[in-house]
C-alpha positions in Angstrom: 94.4 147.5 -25.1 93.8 144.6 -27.4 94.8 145.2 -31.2 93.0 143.9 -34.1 94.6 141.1 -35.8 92.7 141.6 -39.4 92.7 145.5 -39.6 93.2 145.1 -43.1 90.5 142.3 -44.0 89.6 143.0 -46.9 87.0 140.9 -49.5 88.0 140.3 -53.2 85.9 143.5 -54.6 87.0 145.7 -51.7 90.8 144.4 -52.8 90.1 144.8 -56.3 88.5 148.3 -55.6 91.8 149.5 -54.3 93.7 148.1 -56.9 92.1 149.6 -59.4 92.8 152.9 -57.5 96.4 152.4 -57.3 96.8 151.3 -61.2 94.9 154.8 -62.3 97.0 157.0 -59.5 99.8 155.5 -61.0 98.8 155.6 -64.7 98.1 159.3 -64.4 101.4 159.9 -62.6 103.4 158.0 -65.6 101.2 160.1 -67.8 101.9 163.4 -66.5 105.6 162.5 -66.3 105.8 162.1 -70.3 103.6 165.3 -71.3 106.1 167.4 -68.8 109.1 166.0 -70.3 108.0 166.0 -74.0 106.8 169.7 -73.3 110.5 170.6 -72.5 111.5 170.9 -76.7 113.7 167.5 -76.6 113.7 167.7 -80.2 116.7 169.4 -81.8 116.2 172.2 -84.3 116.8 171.9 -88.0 118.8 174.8 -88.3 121.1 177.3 -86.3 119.6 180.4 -85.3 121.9 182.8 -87.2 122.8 186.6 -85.6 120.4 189.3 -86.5 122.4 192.2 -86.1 124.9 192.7 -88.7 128.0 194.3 -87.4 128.7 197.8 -88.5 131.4 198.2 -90.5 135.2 199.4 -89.4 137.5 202.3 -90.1 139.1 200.9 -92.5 136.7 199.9 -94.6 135.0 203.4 -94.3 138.7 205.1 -95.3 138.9 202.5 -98.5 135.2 204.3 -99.6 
């Protein structure tokens, strides 16, 4: 069985067709990189979460009272 040579042949609008396939696959694939990174918080906070619960206070405090 005898292969085509040209399987690919393609004219200039058929080549530019494709390429502007290609550049929006890989324009949306760049773009959803960067929203699922900057999504992730990369930012650091202003301030430090400080401990809600106070601890309760000890014996000897309590026997000073």
């Amino acid at each position: 069985m005898k292969m085509p040579q040209h399987i690919f042949a393609l004219t200039k609008s058929e080549q530019r067709v494709i390429i502007l396939i290609l550049l929006a696959l890989l324009v949306s694939a760049v773009a959803k990189h960067f929203r699922e990174t900057r999504s992730h918080g990369t930012t650091l906070p202003s301030t430090i979460a400080e401990p809600s619960v106070r601890p309760e206070s000890s014996s000897l405090e309590e026997e000073q009272q």
